[in-house]
N, C-alpha and C positions, 0 to 999 in steps of 0.2 A: 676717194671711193673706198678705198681698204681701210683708211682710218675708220670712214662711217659702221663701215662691216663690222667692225672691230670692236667699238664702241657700242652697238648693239648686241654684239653676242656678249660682250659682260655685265650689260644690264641685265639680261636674259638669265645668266649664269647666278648672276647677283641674290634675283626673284626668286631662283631656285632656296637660298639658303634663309629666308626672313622665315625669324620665330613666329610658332602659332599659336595664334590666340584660343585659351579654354572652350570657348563657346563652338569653335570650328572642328574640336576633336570627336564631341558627341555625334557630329553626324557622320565623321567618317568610322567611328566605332561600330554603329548599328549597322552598317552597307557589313562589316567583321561578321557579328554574329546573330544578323537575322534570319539567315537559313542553315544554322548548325546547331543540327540536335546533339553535338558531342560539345558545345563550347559551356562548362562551369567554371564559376569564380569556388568554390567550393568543395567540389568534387576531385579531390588525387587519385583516382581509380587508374589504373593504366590503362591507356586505349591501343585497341588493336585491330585498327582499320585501315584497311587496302587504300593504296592512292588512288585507285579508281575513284574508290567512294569519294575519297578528298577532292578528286578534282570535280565531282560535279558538285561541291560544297562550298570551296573557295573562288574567289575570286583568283583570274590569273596569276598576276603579278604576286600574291602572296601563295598560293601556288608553286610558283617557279623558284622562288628563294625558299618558302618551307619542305618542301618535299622535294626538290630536285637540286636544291644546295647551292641556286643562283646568289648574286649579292646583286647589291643594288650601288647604282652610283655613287661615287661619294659625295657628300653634298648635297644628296634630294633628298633624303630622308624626313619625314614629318616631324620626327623627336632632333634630328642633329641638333637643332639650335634651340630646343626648347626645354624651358625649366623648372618647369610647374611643379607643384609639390602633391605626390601620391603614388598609388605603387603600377607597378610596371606586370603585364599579363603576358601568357602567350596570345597573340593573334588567332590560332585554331583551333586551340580548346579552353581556351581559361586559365590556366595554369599558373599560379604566384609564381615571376620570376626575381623582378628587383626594389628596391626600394630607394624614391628618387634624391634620396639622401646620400646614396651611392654611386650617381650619377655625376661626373665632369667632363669641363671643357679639355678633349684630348686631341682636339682639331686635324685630326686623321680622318674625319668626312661621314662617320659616323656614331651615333648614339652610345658612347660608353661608360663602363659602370667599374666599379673598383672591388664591386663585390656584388654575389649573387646568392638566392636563397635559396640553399644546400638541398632543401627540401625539391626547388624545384628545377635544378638541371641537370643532367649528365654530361660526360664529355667523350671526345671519342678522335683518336688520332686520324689526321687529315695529311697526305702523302700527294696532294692535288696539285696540279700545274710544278710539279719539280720541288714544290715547299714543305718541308716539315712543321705541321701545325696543328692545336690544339681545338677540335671541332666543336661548337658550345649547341649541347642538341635539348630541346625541351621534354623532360622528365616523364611526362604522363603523354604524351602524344608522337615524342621523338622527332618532330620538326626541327629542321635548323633553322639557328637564330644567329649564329654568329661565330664567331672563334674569341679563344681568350691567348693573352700576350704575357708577357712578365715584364713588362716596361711600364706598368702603372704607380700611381703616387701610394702613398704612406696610407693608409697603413696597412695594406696587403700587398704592396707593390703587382697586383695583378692590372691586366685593362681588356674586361669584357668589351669587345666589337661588336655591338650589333646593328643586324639588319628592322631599318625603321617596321618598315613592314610586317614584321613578323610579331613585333609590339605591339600591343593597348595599354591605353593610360586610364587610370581612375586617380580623379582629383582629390586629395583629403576633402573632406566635408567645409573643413574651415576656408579654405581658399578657394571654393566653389562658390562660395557665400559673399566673396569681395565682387 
């Protein structure tokens, strides 16, 4: 009986981690930013909006990781295992963050990057749960997205952490096309 237990909860766990298909990101994109009149791909203006306002804009669980500094499990993230090629947004307003050429397998249980577009993050020291760490906040909206490490590969030895949630993907043109 324990074995069976057992044997389902890592199938279960398993499920959690299977990369996603192109076609499946578009719809969880639009549930992002069908009712956010702050969300541009183009727009770097800085936003200075009350989490009130956020919260009846976001969706919870992006919510609770962007404005209340939640993380997400390791493991579930929709980007963890995924490798498609194009750039990397904030989730609540738009905001150019990565470019998925910057993106590797760092099998820490979330979506990370090696390097981030200058333009589009800040950072900000985190003192949280007894740890000294480096808080990776989105530049024009100031959501958290993640933290950054200095244990990353070559050639910036950095390794952006982040939380799937707080991400959107856009496909290059050309691999949208295959």
């Amino acid at each position: 009986m324990k074995l069976s237990i057992l044997f389902l909860i890592g199938i279960m766990l398993q499920s959690c981690t299977q990369p996603i298909k192109s076609q499946n990101l578009k719809a969880m994109e639009q549930s992002t930013t069908k009712n956010n009149p702050y969300y541009s791909r183009t727009d770097r203006t800085k936003l200075n909006v009350s989490n009130d306002e956020w919260k009846k804009i976001l969706d919870p669980d992006l919510y609770a990781v962007a404005r209340e500094a939640h993380t997400e499990r390791p493991g579930t993230g929709k980007y963890n295992n995924f490798d498609g090629l194009g750039e990397y947004y904030c989730a609540v307003c738009g905001n150019h963050l990565f470019r998925s050429d910057a993106k590797f397998a760092s099998t820490c249980g979330w979506p990370s990057f090696y390097e981030a577009d200058k333009e589009g993050v800040i950072y900000k020291r985190d003192s949280s749960y007894g740890m000294e760490r480096t808080e990776v906040l989105c530049k024009r909206c100031g959501s958290h997205l993640g933290h950054v490490f200095n244990d990353g590969p070559p050639p910036t030895g950095t390794r952006f952490c982040m939380n799937s949630v707080s991400l959107d993907f856009v496909p290059d043109a050309k691999s949208e096309a295959k």
